[in-house]
VOPAGU-2260 file (C-alpha; in pm, 1 decimal, decimal comma):
REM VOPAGU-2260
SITE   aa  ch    i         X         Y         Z
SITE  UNK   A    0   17778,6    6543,0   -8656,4
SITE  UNK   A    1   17966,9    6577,2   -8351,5
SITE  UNK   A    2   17836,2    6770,8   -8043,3
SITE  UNK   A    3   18095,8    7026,4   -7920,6
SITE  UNK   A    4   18022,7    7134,7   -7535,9
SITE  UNK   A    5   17997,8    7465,2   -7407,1
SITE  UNK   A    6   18179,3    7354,7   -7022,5
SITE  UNK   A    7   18421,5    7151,5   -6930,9
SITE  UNK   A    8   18248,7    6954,1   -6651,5
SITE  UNK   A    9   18046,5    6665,2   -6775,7
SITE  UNK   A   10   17722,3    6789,0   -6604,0
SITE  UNK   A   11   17697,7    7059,0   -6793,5
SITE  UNK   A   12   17852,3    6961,5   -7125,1
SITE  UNK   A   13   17536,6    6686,3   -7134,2
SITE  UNK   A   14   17310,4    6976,1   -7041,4
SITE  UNK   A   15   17456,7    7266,1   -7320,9
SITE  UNK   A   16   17603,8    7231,8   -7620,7
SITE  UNK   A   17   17646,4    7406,6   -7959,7
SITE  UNK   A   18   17579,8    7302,3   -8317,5
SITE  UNK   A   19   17674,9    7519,7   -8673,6
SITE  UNK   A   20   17349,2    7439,4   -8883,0
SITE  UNK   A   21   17327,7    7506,0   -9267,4
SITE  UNK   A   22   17183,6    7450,2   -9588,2
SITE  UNK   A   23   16830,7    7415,1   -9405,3
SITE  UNK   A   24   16692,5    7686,4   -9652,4
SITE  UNK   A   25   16566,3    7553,7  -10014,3
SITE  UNK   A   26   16826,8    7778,5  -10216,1
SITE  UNK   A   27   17108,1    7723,4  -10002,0
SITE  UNK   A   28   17034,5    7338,5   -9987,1
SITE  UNK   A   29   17132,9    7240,7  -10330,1
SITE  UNK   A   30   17481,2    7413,2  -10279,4
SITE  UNK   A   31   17545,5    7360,5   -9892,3
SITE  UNK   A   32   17920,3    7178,8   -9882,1
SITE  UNK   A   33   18115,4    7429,3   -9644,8
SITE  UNK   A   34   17894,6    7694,3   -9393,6
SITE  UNK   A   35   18079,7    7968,6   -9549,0
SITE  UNK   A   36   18004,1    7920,6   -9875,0
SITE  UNK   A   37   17620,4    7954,8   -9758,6
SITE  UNK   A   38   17414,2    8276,7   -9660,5
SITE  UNK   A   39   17156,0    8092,7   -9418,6
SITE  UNK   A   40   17466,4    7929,7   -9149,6
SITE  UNK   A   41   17358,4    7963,6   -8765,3
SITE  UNK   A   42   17580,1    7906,5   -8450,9
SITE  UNK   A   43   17269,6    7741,2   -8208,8
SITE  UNK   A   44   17383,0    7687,7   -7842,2
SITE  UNK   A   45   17131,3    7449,5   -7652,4
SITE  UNK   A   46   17064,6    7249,7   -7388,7
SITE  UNK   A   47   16763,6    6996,4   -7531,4
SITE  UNK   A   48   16762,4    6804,9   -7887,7
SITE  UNK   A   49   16927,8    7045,6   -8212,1
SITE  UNK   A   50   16659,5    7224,0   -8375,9
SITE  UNK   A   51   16517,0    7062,0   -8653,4
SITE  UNK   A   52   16415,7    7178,7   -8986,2
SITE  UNK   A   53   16068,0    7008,2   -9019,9
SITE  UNK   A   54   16017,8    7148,7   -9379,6
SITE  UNK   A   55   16163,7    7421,7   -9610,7
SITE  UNK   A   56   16012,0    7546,0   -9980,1
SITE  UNK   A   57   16038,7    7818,8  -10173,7
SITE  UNK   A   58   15736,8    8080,0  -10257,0
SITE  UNK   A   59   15884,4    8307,5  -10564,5
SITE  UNK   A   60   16233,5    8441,3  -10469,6
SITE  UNK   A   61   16133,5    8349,1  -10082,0
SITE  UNK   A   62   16296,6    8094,7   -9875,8
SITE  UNK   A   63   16055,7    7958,5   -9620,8
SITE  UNK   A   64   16148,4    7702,6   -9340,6
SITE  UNK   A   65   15959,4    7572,1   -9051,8
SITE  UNK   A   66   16181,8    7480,8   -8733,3
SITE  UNK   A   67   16120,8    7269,7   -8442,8
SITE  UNK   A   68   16376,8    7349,3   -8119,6
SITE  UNK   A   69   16379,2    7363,8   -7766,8
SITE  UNK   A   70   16583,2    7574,5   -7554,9
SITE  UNK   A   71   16815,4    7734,2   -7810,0
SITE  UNK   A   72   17009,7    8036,0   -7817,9
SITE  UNK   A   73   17132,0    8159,0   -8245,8
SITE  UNK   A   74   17318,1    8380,7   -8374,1
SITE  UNK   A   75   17447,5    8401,1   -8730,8
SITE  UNK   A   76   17814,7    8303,7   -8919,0
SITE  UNK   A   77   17947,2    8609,7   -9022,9
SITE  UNK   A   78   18055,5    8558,7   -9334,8
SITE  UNK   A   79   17604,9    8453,1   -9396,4
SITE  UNK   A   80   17559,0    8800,4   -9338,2
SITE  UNK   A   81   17696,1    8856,2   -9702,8
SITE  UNK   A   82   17333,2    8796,8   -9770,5
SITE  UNK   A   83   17096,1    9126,9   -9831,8
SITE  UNK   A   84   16765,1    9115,6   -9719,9
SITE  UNK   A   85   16445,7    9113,9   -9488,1
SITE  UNK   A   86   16376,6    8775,1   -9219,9
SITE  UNK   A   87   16049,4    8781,1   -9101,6
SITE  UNK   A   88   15966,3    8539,5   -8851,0
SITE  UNK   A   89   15631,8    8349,6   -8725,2
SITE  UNK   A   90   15585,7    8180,3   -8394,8
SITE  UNK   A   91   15370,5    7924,5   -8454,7
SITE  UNK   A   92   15351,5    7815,8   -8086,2
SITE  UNK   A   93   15600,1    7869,0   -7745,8
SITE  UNK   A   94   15819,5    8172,0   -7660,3
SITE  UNK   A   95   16056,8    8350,7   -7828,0
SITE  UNK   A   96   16274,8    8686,2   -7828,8
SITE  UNK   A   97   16456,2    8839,2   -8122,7
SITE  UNK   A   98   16736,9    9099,2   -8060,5
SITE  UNK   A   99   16840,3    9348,1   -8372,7
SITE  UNK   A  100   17051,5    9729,7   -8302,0
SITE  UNK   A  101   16990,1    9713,1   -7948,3
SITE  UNK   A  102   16614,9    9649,8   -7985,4
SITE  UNK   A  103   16440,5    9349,1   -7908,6
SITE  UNK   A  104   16049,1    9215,2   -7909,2
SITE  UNK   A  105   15919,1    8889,5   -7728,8
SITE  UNK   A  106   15679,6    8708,7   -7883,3
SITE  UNK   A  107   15413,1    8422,6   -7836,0
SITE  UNK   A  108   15208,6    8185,5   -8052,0
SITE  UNK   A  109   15086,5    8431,3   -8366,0
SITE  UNK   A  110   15331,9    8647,5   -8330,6
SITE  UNK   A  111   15571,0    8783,8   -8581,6
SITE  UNK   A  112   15871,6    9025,8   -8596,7
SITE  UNK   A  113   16146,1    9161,7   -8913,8
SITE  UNK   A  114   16547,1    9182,6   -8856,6
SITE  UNK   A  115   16777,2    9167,5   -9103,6
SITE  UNK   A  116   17007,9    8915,2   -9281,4
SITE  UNK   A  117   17308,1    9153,0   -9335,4
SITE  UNK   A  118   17367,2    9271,5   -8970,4
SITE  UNK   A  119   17403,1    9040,8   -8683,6
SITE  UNK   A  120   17092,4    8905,9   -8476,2
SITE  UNK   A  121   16992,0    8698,0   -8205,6
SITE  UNK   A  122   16666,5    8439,2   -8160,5
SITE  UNK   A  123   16675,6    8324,0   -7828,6
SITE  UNK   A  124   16366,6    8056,6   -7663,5
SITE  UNK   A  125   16343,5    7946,5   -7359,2
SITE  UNK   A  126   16158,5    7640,1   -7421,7
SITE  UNK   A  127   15995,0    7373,3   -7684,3
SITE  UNK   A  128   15849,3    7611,6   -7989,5
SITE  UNK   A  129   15822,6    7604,4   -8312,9
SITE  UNK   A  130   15921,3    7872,4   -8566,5
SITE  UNK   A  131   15828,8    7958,5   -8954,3
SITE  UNK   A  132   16118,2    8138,7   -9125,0
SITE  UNK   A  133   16079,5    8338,4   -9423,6
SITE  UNK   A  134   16389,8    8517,7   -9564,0
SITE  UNK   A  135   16271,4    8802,7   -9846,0
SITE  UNK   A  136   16561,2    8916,1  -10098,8
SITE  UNK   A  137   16582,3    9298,9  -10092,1
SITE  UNK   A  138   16517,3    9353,0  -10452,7
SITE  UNK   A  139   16114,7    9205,0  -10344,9
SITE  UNK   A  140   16081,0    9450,7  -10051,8
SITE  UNK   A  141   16093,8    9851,6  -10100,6
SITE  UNK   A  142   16232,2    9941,9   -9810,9
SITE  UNK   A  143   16517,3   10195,1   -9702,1
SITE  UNK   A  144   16779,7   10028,1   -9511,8
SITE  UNK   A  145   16853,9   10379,4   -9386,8
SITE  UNK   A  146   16508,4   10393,3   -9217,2
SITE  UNK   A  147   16445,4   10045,9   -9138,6
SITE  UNK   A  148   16589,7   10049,9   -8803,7
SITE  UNK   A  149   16266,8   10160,8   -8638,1
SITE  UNK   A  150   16014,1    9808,5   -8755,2
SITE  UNK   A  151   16314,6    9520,8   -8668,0
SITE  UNK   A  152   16307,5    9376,0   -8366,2
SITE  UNK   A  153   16016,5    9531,3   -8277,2
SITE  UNK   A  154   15606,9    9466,0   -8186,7
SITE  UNK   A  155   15383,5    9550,6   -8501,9
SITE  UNK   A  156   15079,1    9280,0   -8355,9
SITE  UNK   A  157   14875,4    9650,0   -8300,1
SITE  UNK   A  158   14973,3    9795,3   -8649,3
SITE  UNK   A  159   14631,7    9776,9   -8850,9
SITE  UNK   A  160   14773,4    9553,3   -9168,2
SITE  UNK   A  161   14925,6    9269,2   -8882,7
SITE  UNK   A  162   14568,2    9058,4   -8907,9
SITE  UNK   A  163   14634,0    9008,4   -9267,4
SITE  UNK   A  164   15033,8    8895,1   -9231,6
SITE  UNK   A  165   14926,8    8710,7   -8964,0
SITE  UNK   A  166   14680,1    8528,6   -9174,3
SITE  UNK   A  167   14925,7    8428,9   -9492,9
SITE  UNK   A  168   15175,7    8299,5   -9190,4
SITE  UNK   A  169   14979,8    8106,2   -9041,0
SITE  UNK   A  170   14889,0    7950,1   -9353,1
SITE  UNK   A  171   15228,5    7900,7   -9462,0
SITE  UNK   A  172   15293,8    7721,0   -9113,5
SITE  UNK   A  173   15047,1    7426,0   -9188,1
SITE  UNK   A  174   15134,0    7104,9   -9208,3
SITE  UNK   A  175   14949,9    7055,9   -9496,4
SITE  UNK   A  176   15028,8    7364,0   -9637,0
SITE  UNK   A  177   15183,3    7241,4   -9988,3
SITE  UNK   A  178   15189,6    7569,3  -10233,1
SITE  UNK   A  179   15225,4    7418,5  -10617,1
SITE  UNK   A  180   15499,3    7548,1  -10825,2
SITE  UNK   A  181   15229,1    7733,6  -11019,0
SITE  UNK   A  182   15051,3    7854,4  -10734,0
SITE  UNK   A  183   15433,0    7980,9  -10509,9
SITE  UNK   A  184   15502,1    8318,8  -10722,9
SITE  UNK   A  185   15174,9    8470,8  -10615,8
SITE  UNK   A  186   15163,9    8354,8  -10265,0
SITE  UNK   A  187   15550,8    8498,2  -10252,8
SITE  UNK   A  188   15419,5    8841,0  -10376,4
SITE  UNK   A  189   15131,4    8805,0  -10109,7
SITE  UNK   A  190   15357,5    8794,8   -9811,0
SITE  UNK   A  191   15520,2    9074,2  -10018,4
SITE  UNK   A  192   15253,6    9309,1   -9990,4
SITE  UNK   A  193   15171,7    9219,6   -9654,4
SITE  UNK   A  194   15507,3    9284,2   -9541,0
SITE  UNK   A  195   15503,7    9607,7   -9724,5
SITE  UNK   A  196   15137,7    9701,4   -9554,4
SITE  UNK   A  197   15281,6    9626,5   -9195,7
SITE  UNK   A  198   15550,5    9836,1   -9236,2
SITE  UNK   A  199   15381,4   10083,9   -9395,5
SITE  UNK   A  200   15154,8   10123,1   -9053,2
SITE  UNK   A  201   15453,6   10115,5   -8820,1
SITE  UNK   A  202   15642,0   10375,4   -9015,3
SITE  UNK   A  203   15634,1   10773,0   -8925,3
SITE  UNK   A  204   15382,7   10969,7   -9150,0
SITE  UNK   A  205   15579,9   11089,0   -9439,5
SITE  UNK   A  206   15781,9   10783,9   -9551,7
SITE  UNK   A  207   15548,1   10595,4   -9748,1
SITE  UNK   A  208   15590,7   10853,1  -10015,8
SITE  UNK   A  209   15927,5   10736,2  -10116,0
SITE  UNK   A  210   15840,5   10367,9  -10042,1
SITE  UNK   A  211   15551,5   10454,5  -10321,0
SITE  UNK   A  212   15768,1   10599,6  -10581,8
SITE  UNK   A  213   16045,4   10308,9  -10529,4
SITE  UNK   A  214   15745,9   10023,7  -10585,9
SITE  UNK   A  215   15657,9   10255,2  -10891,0
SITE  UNK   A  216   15973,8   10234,6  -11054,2
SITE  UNK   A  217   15966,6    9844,4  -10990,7
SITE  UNK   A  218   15644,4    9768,9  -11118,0
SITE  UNK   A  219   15737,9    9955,6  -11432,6
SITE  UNK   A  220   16054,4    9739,2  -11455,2
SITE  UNK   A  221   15909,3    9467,6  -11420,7
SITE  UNK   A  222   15672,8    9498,7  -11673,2
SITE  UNK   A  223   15904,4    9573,1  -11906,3
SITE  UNK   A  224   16149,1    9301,0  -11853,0
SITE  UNK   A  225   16124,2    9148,9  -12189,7
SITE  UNK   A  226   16282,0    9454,0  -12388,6
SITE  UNK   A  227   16628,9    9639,5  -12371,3
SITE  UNK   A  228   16803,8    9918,6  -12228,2
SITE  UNK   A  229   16625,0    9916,0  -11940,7
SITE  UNK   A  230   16856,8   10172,8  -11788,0
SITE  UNK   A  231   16818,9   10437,8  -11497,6
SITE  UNK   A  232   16850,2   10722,9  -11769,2
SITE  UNK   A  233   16527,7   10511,1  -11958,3
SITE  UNK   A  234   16388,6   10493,0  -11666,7
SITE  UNK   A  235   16370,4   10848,5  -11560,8
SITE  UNK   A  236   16227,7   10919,4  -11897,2
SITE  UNK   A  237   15909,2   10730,6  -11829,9
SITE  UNK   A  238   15883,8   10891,1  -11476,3
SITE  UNK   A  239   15980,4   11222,2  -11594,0
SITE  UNK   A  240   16236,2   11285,8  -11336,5
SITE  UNK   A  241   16633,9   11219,6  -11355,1
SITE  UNK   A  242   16853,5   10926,3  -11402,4
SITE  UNK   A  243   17060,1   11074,7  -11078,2
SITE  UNK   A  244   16737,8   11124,4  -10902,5
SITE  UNK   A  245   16622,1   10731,5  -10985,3
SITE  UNK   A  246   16997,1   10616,0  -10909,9
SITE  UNK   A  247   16967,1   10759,6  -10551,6
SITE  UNK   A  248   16625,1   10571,5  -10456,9
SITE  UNK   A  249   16743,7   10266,4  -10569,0
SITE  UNK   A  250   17046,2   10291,3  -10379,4
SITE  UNK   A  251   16832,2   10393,9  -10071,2
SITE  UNK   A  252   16717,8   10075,5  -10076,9
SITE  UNK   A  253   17026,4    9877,3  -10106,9
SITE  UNK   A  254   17036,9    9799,3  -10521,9
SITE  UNK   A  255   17062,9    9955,6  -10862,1
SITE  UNK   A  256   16859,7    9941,7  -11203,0
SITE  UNK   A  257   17120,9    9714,8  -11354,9
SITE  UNK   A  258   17082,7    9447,9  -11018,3
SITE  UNK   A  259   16757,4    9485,3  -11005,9
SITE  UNK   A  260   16658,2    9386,0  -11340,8
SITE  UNK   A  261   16939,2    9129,5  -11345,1
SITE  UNK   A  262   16751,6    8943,5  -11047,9
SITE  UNK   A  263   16393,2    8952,0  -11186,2
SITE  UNK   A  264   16497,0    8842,7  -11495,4
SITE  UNK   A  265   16646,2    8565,4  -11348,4
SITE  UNK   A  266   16360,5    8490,1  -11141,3
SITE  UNK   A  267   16147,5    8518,2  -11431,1
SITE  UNK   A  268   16410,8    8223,7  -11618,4
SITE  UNK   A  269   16345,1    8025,0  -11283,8
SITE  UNK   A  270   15952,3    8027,5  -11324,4
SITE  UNK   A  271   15963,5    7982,4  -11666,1
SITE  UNK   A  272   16189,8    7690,4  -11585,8
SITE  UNK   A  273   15975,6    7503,8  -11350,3
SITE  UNK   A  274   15693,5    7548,4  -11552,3
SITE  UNK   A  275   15557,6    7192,1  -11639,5
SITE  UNK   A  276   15397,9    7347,8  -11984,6
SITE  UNK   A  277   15763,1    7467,8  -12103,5
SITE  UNK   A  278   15942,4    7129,0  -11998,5
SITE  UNK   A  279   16026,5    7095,1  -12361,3
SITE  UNK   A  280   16116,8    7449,7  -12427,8
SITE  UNK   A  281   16551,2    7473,7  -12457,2
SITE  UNK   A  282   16711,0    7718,3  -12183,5
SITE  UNK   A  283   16825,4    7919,5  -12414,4
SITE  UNK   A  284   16525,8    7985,2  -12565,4
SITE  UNK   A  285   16365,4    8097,4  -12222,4
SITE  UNK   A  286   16682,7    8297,8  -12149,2
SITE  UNK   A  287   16656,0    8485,8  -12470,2
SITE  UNK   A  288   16287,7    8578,3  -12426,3
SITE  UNK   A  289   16399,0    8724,0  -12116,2
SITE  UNK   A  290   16650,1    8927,7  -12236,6
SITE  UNK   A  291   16950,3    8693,1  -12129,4
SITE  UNK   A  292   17118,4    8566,2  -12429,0
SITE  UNK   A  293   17454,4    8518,4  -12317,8
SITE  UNK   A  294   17456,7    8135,2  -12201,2
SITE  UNK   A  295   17778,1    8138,3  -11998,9
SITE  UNK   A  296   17676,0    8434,8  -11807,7
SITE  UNK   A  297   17337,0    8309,7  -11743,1
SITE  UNK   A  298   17417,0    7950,0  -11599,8
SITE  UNK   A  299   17667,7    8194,4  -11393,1
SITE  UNK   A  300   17416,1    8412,5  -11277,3
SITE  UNK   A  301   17152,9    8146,8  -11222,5
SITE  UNK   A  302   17391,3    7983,6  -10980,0
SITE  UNK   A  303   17494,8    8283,8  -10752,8
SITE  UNK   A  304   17153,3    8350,9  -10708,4
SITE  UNK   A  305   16982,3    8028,0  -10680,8
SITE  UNK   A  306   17240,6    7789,6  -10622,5
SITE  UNK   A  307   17232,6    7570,4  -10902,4
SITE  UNK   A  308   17262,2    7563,9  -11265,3
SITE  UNK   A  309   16929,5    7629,3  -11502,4
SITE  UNK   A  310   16955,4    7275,3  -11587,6
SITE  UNK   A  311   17007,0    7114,1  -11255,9
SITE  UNK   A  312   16753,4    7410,8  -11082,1
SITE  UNK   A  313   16489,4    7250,2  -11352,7
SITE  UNK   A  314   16557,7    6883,8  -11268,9
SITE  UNK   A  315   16555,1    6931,3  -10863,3
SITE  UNK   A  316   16220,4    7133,9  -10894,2
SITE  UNK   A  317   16031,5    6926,7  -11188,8
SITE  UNK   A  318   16202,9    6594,6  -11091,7
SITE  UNK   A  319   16162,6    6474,1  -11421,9
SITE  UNK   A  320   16325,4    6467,0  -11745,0
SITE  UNK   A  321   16245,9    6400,3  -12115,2
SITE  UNK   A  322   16531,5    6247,4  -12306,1
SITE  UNK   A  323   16580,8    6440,2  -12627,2
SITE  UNK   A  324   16544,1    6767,1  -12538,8
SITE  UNK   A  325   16859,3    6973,4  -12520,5
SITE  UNK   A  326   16863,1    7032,5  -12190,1
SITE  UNK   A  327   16741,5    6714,2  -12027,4
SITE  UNK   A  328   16859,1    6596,0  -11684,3
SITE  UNK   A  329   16749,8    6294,1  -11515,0
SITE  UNK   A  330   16615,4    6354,9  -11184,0
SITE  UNK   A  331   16816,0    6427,6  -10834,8
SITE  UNK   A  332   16759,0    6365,1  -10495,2
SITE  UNK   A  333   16727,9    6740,1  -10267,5
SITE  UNK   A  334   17027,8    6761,6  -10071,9
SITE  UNK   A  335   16991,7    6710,9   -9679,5
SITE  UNK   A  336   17006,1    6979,8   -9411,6
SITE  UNK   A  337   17395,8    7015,6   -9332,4
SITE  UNK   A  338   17513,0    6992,7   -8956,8
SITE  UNK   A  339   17856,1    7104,4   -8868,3
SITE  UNK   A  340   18117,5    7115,4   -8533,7
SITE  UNK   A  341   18116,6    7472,9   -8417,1
């Protein structure tokens, strides 16, 4: 990697410098070649050592990544902010501000704040810290982006729920803190519904109603993943209101039935995949019980959302295979974090 200065006087180009950091989250890692093909690529101006990524795993559909910097100063590519979503960030120790929409909240060890993926941010420290990063998909979180303007960049420490956030963070942030693959899906839903709580406190009286009926509609989905035509005019049969009615919430909150269930089914493919009891099980077969069956469109899917193929997603994560089975792969190696001239 080469350094590139922010002055032209050698003083200060020893002093401050910037560095284009990517693939340091687990999905992006598998497919990080070029920043702009990635969602998670950060301009970092600073004056000590780059930040570094000390660890990064995945907890369901969440990315989470602890980083270790100094006197830094980020801001996203644009072209990551194709990614949709919720970043909720943990300060495990030091100081640290995040700016969002002309808001911005400063916080210290235990602290924790939300901006989002899709517009631009900035994470500024002043000093050594370190920092747990936990980006959350928006098909996980029911939340309007219409109305989330008034919980990013903001202080929720006081809101009743932030104890319990707190808590799962804080766990998360441990060095020995090693979440098995069985284990990750329900400690991803946990930060979920803590998320969900905290926001729910911060929020002005009246808007957990809609919040409510959104995770309704969600839950029912997702318990019926397994069958077909699961439409927005089925939909609004089972919750006895319209199909234009149920197409409006879920565009509130930045999807659609047909995206949504695309993206849990997917996820469900990806557990299934990992699973050490279904090693032997074809993908196809675990597709198909999904209600996948198209092959090409799968592998296609799988990739935009995870990075990798089904087959090479199952080798990475089970780094093992069993000759003989139709979709064996022998192992790989994780691909390192990738470090760029701005």
């Amino acid at each position: 990697m080469t350094d590139h200065p922010t002055t032209g006087d050698a003083a200060s180009s020893a002093a401050s410098r910037e560095v284009l950091l990517y693939g340091w989250l687990a999905s992006e890692s598998l497919v990080a070649e070029r920043p702009q093909d990635t969602s998670d690529a950060i301009l970092v101006r600073t004056e000590g050592s780059e930040p570094r990524v000390d660890r990064q795993f995945r907890i369901g559909a969440l990315d989470v990544a602890m980083v270790t910097g100094e006197t830094v100063d980020v801001e996203p590519l644009p072209t990551a902010r194709r990614w949709r979503g919720v970043v909720l960030g943990y300060l495990v120790d030091g100081e640290l501000t995040v700016s969002q929409g002309g808001q911005s909240v400063t916080l210290t060890a235990g602290d924790f704040a939300f901006y989002t993926g899709a517009q631009s941010y900035r994470v500024t420290s002043p000093g050594p810290h370190r920092y747990l990063v936990v980006r959350i998909p928006t098909a996980s979180i029911a939340l309007r982006h219409s109305a989330f303007a008034d919980v990013v960049a903001t202080d929720l420490s006081r809101t009743p729920s932030a104890a319990v956030l707190r808590g799962i963070l804080a766990a998360l942030a441990r060095p020995d803190s090693h979440p098995s693959i069985s284990a990750s899906a329900h400690l991803g839903d946990a930060v979920v519904a803590a998320s969900h709580a905290v926001i729910a406190d911060a929020r002005a009286p009246g808007t957990a109603t809609a919040m409510s009926f959104f995770n309704s509609l969600v839950i029912w989905l997702e318990n019926n993943l397994d069958q077909d035509d699961l439409s927005a005019e089925r939909l609004a049969a089972a919750h006895f209101v319209s199909a234009r009615y149920v197409r409006r919430v879920f565009a509130a909150n930045g999807t659609t039935v047909s995206g949504l269930v695309r993206q849990r089914r997917l996820e469900r493919i990806r557990d299934d995949l990992i699973d050490p009891r279904l090693i032997r099980v074809p993908i196809r077969t675990i597709s198909e019980r999904w209600g996948m069956p198209d092959a090409t469109g799968v592998s296609r899917a799988f990739s935009r959302q995870f990075g990798a193929s089904p087959r090479r997603y199952r080798a990475h994560h089970l780094r093992q295979g069993h000759e003989g089975t139709d979709d064996w792969a022998p192992p790989i190696e994780p691909f390192p974090v990738r470090k760029g001239t701005s």
